[in-house]
N, C-alpha and C positions, 0 to 999 in steps of 0.2 A: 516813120516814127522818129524823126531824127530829131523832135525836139523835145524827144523823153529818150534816154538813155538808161538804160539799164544792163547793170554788171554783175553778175551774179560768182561770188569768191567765197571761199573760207565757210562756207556756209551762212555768209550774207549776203543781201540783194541792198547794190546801192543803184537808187532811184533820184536820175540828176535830169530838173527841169533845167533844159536848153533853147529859150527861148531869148535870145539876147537885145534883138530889137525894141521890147517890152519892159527890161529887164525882169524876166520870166512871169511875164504876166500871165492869168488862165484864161481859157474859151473854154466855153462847156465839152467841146471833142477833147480838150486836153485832161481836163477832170475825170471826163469817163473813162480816160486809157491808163492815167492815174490811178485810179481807184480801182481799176482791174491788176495793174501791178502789184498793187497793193494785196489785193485779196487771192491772184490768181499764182503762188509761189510754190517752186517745186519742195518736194519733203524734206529734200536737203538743207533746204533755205531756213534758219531757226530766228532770223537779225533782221531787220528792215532799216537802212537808213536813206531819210530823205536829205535830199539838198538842191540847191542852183547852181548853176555855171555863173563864171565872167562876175567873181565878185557881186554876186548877189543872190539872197533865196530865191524871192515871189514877192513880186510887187502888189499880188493880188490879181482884182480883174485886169485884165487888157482891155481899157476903158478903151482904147481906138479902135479897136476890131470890134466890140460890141455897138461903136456910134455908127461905124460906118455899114454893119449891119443892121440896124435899126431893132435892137432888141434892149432899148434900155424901158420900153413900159409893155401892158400887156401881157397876155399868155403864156406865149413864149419865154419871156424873162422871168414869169411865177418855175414855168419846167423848168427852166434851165440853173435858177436856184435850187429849186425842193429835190429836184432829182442828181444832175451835175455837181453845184458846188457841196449841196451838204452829202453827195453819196461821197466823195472821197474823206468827209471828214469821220462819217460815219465808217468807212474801211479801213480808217485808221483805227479809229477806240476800237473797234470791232474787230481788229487783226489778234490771233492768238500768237501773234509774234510781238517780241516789244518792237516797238521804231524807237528811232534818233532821228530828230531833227540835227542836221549840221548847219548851223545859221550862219556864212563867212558872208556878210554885208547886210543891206536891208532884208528885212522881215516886214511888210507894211499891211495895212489892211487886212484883206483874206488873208495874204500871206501870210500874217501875225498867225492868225485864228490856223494855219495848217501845222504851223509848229506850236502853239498850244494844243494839237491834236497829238500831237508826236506824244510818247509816254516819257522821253527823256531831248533837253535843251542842250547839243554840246557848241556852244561860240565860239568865234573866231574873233580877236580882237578887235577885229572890225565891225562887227555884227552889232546889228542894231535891230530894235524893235519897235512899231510904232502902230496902235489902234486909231490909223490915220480917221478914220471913217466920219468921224464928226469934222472935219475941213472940210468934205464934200456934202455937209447935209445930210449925212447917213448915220444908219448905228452897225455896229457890227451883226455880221450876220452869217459868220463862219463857226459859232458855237462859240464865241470868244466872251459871252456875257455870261453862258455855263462856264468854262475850260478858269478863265482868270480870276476870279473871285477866290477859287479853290488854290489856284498855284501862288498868288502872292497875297492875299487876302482882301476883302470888301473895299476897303479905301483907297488901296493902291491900286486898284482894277480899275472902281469909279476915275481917278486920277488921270490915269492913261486913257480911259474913253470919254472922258468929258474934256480933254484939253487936246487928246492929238499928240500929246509932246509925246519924242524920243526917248529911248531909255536904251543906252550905250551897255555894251559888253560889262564891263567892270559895276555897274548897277544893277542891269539886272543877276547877275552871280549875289550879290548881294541880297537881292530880296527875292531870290529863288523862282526866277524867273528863267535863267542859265542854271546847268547843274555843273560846267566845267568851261574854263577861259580859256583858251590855245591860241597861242601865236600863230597866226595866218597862214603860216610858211609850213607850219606842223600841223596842223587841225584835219588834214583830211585822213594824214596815217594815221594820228594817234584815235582818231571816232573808229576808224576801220579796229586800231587795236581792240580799242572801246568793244563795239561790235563783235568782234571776232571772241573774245572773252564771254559776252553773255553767250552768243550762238553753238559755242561748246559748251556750256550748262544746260541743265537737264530741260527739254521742250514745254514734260508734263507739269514741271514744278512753275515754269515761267508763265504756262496757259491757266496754269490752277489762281499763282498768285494775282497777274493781272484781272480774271473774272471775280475774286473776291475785290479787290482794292475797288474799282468800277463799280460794283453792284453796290459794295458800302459809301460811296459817295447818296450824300441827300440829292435829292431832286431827280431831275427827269431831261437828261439831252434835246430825247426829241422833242418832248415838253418845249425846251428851250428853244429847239431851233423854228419850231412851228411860233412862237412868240418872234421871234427874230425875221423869219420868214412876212410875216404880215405885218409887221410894224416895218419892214425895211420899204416893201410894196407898199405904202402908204407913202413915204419919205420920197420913192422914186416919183411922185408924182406932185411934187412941191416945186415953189419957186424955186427955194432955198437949193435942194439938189441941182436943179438949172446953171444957178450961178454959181456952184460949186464946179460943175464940167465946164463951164465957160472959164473962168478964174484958174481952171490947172490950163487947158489950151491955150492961154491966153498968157499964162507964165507969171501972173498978179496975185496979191491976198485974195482971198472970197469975202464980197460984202453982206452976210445974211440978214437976211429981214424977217426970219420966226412965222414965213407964211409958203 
């Protein structure tokens, strides 16, 4: 399990993807052990925070391990979505612990969509965010067309997922997309203060408040992710996606042609 670490202190579990090759990209085995961290924590544990190693979150998928396994269409890739990636995001909304996302670099793709899971964004001045998914011919499909409408609102969502563009440390604090900016050098102790603060507050009051905020949000997750799910499965089977994995391999723009 050496490329999920997990530290358990102060009465919080920090949960560090160590996947550097990738820059912490996920495989469905790393989701499922994921999402067991996430939901399997002793009574002691009251704080979840996620983060990456080696200056970066989560790239998202590990497009090369999935090409070179041959699960980008078909069955397989339907399981390895509905169940893998969206069971960790659902073990995150669904933890009666709050998490932290610690964002100290990119956030891309899925990765975006796992710290929109997180209940709180602490960045690192370097931390970046990006709903890459449309350069590759995709839409998101981590809950991020639920999770960001609601954190930064309808336009700015649409924004980031119809253009792909960036949105840096100091921007997103701005449009409450970050809840706190830290200098890179500092960001890991002061989330752990972070952390350590709420984890000494009371369990029932945190478990009470987060099932109220959740259940009062309009719409429906799963709703959302079962829309995300089939409309992704459709994409994966386009030109358009083709020459999107050919165009990141290849190190070039992507030329789409809307077929």
């Amino acid at each position: 399990m050496t490329d999920l670490q997990l530290d358990d202190r102060d009465a919080v579990r920090t949960i560090t993807i160590d996947r550097p090759q990738s820059r912490n990209g996920l495989t469905t085995d790393v989701c499922d052990r994921l999402a067991s961290a996430v939901r399997d924590v002793p009574d002691a544990v009251h704080a979840i925070v996620l983060t990456g190693a080696h200056g970066a979150f989560c790239s998202g998928l590990d497009l090369k391990d999935a090409l070179q396994r041959g699960i980008t269409s078909g069955p397989e890739l339907e399981r390895g979505l509905r169940e893998s990636f969206h069971g960790v995001i659902r073990a995150l909304v669904e933890s009666d612990r709050p998490t932290i996302a610690l964002v100290d670099g990119a956030a891309a793709g899925f990765g975006c969509d796992l710290a929109l899971a997180c209940d709180l964004r602490v960045v690192s001045d370097r931390g970046v965010f990006g709903e890459i998914f449309v350069k590759r011919g995709l839409m998101p499909d981590g809950g991020g067309t639920w999770h960001l409408p609601r954190i930064v609102g309808l336009g700015r969502a649409l924004e980031m997922m119809l253009t792909g563009e960036l949105v840096h440390a100091e921007e997103a604090l701005r449009i409450g997309l970050a809840n706190r900016v830290i200098a890179h050098a500092e960001v890991h102790a002061r989330t752990h203060e972070l952390a350590t603060a709420i984890a000494n507050g009371p369990p029932l009051v945190h478990r009470a408040v987060k099932r109220a905020v959740y259940a009062g949000l309009d719409g429906d997750l799963t709703a959302a992710l079962d829309r995300e799910a089939t409309g992704q499965l459709q994409l994966l089977g386009s030109r358009d996606f083709g020459e999107g994995v050919t165009a990141f391999l290849q190190k070039r723009p992507p030329r789409f042609e809307g077929r």
